[in-house]
C-alpha positions as CSV (number, residue, x, y, z in Angstrom):
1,X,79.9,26.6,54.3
2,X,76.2,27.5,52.6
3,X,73.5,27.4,54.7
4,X,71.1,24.5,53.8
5,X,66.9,24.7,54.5
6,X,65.8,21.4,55.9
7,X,61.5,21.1,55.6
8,X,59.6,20.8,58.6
9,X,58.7,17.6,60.4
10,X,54.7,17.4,60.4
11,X,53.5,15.1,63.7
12,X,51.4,11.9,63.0
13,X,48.0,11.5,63.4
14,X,45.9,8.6,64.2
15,X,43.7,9.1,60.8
16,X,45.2,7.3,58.0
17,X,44.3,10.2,55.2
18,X,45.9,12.4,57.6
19,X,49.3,10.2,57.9
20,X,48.9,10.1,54.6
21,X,49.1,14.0,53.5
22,X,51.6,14.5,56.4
23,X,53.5,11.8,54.9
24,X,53.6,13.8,51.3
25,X,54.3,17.1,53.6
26,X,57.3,15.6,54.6
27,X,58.6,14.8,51.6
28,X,58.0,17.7,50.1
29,X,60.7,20.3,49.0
30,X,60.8,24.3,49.3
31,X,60.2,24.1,45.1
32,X,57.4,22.0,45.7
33,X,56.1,24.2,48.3
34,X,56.3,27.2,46.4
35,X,54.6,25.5,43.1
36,X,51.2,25.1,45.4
37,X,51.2,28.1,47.0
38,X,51.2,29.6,43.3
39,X,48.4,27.8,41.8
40,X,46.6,28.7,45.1
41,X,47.3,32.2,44.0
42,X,46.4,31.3,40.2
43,X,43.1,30.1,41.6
44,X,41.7,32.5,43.5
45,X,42.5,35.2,40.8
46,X,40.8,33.4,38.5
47,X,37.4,33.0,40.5
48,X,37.8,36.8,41.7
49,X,37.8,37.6,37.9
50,X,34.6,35.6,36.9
51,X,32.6,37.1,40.0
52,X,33.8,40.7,38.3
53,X,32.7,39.7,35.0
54,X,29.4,38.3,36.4
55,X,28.3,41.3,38.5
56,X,28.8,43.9,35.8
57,X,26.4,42.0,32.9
58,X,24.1,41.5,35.3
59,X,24.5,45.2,36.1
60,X,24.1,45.9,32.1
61,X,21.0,43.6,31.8
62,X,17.6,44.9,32.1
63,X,15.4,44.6,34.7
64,X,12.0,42.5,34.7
65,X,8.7,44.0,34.3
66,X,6.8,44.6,37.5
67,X,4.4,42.2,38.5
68,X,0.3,43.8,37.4
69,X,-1.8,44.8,40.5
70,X,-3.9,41.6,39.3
71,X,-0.9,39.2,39.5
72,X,-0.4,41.3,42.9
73,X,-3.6,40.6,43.9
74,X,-4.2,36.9,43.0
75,X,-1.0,36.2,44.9
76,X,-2.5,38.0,48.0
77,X,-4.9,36.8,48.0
78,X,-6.6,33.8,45.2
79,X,-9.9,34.8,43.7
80,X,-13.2,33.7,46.3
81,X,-14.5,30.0,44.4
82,X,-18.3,32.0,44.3
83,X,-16.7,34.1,41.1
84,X,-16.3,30.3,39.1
85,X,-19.6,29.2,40.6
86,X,-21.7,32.2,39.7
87,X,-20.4,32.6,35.7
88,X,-21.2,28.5,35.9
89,X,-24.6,29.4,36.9
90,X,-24.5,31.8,33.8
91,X,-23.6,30.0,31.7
92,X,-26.3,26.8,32.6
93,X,-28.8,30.0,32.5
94,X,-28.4,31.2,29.0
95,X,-27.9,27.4,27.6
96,X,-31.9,26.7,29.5
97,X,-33.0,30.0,27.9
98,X,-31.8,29.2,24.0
99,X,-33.4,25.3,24.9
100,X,-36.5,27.4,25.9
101,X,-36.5,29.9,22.3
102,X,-35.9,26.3,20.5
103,X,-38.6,24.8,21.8
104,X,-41.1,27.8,22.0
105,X,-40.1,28.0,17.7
106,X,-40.5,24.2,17.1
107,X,-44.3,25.0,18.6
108,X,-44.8,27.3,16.8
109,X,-44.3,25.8,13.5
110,X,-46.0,22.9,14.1
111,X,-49.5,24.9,15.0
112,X,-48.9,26.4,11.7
113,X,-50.1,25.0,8.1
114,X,-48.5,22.8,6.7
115,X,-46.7,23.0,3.5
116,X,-48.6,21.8,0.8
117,X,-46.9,18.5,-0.3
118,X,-49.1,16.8,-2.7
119,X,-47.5,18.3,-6.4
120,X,-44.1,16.4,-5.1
121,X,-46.1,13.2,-4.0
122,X,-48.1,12.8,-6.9
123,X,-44.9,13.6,-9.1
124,X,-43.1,10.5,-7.2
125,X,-45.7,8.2,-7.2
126,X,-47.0,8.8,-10.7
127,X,-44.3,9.5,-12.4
128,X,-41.4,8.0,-10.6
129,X,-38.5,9.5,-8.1
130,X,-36.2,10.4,-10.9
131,X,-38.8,12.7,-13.0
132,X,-37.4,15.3,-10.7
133,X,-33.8,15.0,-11.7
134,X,-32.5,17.9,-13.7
135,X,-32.0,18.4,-17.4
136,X,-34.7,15.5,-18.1
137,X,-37.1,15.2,-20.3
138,X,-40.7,15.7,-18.9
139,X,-42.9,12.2,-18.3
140,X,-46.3,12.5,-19.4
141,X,-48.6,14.1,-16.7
142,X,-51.4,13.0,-14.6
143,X,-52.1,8.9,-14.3
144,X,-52.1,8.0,-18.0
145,X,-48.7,6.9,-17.9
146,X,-49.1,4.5,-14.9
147,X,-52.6,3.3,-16.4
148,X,-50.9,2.3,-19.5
149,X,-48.3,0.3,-17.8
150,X,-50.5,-1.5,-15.7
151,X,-52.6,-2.3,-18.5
152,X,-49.8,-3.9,-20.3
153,X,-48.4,-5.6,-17.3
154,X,-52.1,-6.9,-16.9
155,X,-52.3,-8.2,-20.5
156,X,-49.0,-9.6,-20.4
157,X,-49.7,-11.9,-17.0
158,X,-53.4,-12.9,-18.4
159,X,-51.2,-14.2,-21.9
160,X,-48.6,-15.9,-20.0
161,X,-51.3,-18.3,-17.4
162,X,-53.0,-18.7,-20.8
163,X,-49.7,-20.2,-22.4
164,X,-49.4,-24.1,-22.3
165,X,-45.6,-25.6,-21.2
166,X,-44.7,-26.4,-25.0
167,X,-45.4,-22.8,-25.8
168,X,-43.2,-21.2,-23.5
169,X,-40.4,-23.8,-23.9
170,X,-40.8,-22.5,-27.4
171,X,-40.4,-19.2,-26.2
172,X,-36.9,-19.9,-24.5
173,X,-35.9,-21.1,-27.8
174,X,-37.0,-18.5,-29.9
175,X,-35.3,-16.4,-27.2
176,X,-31.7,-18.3,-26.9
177,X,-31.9,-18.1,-31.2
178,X,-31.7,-14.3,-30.7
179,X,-29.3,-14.1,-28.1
180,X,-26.5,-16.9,-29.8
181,X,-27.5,-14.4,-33.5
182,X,-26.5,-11.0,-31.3
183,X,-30.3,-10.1,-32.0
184,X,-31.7,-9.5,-28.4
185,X,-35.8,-7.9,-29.0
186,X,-36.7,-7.9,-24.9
187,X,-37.1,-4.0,-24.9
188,X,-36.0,-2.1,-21.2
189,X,-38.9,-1.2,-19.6
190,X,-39.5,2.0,-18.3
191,X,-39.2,3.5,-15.3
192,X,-43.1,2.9,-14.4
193,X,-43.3,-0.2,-16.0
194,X,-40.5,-1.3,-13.4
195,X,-42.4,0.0,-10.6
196,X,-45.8,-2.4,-11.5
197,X,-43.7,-5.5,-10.7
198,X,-44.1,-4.7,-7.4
199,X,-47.6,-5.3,-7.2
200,X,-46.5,-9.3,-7.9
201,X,-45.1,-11.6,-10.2
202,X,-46.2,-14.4,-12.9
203,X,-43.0,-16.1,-14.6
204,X,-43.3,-18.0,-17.2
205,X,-40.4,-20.6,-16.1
206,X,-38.7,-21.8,-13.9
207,X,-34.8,-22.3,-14.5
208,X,-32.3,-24.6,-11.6
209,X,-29.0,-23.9,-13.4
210,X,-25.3,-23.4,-12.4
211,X,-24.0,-20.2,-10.0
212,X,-21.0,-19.9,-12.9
213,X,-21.4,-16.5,-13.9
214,X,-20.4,-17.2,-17.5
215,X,-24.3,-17.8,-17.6
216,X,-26.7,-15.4,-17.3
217,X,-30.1,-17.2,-17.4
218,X,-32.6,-14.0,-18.2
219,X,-29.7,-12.8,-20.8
220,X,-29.4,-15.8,-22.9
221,X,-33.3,-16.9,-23.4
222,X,-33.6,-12.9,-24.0
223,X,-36.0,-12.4,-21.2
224,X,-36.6,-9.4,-19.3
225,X,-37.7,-9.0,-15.6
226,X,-40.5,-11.0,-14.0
227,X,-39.9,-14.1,-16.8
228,X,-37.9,-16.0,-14.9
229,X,-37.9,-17.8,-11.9
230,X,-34.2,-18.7,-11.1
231,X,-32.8,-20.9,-8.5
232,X,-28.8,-20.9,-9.2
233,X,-26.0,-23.2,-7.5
234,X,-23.1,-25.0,-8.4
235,X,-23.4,-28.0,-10.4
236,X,-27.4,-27.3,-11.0
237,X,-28.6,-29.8,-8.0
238,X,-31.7,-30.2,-7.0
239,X,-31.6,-30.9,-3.0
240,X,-34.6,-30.1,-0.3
241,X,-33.7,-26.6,-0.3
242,X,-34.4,-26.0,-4.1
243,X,-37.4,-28.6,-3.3
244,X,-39.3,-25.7,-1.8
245,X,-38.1,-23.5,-3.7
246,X,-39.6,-25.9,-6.4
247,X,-43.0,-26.7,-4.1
248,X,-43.6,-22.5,-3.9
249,X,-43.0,-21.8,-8.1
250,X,-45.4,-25.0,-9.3
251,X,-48.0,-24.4,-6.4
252,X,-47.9,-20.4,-5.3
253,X,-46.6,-18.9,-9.0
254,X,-48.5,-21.6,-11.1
255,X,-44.8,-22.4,-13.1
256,X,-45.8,-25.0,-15.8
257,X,-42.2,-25.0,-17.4
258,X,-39.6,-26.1,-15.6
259,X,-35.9,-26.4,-17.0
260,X,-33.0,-27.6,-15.6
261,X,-29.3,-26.6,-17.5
262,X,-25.7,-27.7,-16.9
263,X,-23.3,-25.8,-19.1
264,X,-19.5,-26.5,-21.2
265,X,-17.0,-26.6,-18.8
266,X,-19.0,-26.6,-15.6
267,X,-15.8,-26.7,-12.7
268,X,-18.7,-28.8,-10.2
269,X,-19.2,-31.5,-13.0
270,X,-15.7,-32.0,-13.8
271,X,-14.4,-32.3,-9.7
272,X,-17.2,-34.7,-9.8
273,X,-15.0,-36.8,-11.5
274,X,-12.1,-37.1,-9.1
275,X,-11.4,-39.8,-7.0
276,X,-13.3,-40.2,-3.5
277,X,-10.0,-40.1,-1.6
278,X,-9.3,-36.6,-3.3
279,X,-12.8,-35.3,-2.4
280,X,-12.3,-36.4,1.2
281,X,-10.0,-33.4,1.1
282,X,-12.5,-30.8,0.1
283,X,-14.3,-28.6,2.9
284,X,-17.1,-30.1,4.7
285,X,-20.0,-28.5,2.4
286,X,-18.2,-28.4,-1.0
287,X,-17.3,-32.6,0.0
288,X,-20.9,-33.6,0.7
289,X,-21.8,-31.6,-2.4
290,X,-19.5,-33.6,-4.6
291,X,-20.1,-36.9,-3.6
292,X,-23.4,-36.3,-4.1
293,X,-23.1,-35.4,-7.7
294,X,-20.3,-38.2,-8.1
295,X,-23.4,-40.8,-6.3
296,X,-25.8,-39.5,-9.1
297,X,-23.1,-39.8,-11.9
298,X,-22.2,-43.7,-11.0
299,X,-25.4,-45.2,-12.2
300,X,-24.4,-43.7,-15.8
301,X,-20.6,-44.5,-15.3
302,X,-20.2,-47.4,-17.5
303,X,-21.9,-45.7,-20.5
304,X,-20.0,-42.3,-20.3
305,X,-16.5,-44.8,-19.7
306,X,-16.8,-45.7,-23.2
307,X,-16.8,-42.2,-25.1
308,X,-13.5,-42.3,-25.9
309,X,-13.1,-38.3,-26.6
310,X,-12.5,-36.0,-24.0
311,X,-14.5,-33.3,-24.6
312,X,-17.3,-35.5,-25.8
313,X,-17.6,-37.2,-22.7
314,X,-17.5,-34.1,-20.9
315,X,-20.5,-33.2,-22.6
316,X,-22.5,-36.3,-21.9
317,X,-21.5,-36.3,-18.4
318,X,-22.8,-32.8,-18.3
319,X,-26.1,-34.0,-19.9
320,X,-26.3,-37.0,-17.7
321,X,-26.3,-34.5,-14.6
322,X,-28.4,-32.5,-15.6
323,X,-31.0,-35.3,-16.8
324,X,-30.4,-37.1,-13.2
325,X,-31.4,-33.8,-11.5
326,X,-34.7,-33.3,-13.5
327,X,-35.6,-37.2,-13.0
328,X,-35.1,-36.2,-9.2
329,X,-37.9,-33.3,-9.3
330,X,-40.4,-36.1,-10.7
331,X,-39.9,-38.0,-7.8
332,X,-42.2,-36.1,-6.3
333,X,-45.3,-37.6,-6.9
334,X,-47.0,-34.2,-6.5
335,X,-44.7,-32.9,-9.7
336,X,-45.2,-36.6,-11.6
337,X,-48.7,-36.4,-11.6
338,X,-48.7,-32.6,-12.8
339,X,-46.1,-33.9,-15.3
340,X,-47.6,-37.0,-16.8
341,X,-51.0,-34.8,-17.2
342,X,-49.3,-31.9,-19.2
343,X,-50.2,-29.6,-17.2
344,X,-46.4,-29.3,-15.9
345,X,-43.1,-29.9,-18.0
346,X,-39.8,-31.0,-16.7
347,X,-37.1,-30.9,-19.2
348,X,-33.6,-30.8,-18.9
349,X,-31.0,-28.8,-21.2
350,X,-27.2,-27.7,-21.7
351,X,-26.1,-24.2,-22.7
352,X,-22.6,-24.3,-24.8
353,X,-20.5,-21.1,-24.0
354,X,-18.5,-21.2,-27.1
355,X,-21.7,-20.9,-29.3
356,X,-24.6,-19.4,-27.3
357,X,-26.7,-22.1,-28.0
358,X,-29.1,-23.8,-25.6
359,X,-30.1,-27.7,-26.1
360,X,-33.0,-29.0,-24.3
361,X,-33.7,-32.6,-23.5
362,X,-37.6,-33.5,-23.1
363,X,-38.2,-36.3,-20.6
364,X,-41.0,-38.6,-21.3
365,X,-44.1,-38.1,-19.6
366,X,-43.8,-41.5,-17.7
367,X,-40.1,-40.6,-16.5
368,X,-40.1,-41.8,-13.0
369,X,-37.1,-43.0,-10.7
370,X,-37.9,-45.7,-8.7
């Protein structure tokens, strides 16, 4: 019969992997045998072939560049740490010697004369820092120009401390006329009239109105710098702060007029008018504010309950604030007895947006709060 090939017979081993591959070596056929030993072959033909490949570009590639003698050298042996220390020194040597030049220039210059300066201080201080702006017009020279302004500014302080309190309230009204007609007179003043306020100031009044910046004191009495003494805040109050501010017009300024105006639709007046409980809810400053106003409004209550129309009422109430405040100032007995003299008037007033126009309420000479 045909000779059959029988595999070999692999001994055990004590290590399991071992049994393990010995185990598939046993099983194994003569195909199966011949299928490995193929793809060994396969294998090693393969790597064979990409060491070939690899040698010859590598052949084909250039070469690198030589390392420089310098490159050489450093790597030999590393440059001595005196060569960094010496250009350091160098360097600290020629920074001491341009310090030295500086210094040796700045000497110099100082020993020498200096540059006349007087044209350019005479020009500011007579003529003002912006005659030296370009394309203007040239001031008059020399000091006329400052002598005339002072002159004026003199004249006009010497008229206004010669003025009684019913003169310059007329004044405001003749002034607030203009402004509600559109037929503002208070010229600009000039550049060196500006710069005589500094030497001081004489108002004529003295105005506690409202912070609302829908009124601008100066603008609607058509005054013009240095008229007005202005102490703003919201709802027109007159607390110890404006007190001194009061105490240093009437006794340091010599104010014989002084005015105190609410305005339409003044925001302070009208939250005035809201409940307690709903002011309790206000911030600390704005609360204490308002209840004050609201304290000052209560002894007027009943009479301002019984204007039936809105905006009437609103008015008064207005008006009643603004009288309260003014009564307040002549509790000093300081401002009373200036005030029952003549020689000081207190008078309170309201200033209507919608028109321009300023109403002022006199107080009687004997006006005093108990």
């Amino acid at each position: 019969g045909r000779e059959t090939h029988t595999p070999p017979v692999f001994a055990g081993s004590t290590m399991p992997l071992v049994d393990s591959l010995i185990a598939l070596a046993n099983q194994a056929t003569a195909s199966d045998v011949a299928l490995a030993l193929g793809a060994v072959f396969a294998l090693s033909a393969s790597l064979n072939f990409v060491a070939l490949l690899h040698a010859l570009l590598a052949k084909s590639a250039p070469s690198p560049p030589p390392p420089s003698p310098t490159t050489i050298q450093y790597i030999i042996q590393p440059p001595a740490r005196a060569t960094y220390d010496a250009e350091y020194e160098s360097d600290i040597a020629e920074e001491a010697a341009e310090e030295k030049t500086s210094r040796a220039n700045a000497r110099r210059r100082r020993s020498q004369t200096p540059p006349n300066l007087d044209p350019i201080i005479e020009t500011i201080t007579t003529e003002g820092a912006l005659a030296s702006a370009p394309q203007k017009p040239p001031l008059r020279s020399t000091g006329s120009i400052v002598e005339e302004a002072l002159r004026e500014q003199e004249q006009r302080n010497e008229l206004v401390k010669k003025q009684t309190p019913v003169q310059i309230l007329e004044e405001l009204k003749a002034g607030n006329a203009r402004f509600a007609a559109g037929e503002q007179s208070y010229p600009t003043p000039s550049l060196v009239a500006r710069r005589e306020f500094s030497r001081g100031q004489v108002p004529k009044v003295m105005v506690i109105g409202c912070a609302d910046s829908r009124v601008p004191i100066e603008i609607l009495f058509d005054q013009g710098i240095g008229d007005v003494f202005v102490s703003r805040n919201a709802g027109n109050l007159f607390d110890d702060k404006v007190g001194g501010t009061l105490d240093y017009a009437v006794n340091h300024l010599g104010i014989r007029l002084v005015v105190v105006m609410g305005h339409e639709a003044c925001g302070a007046v009208r939250a005035a008018g809201l409940s307690t409980s709903a002011l309790m809810r206000e911030p600390p400053h704005l609360r204490a504010m308002l209840l004050g106003m609201q304290r000052e409004l209560a002894l007027c209550k009943e009479s301002l309950d019984a204007i039936a129309e809105p905006s009437t009422r609103e008015r008064a109430t207005v008006i009643a604030n603004a009288v309260g405040q003014a009564r307040k100032i002549l509790e000093d007995p300081l401002v009373h007895a200036k005030h029952t003299d003549g020689k000081l008037l207190v008078v309170a007033a309201y200033y209507e947006i919608t028109t321009g126009l300023v109403q002022f309420i006199e107080l009687p000479k004997d006006t005093l709060v108990a």
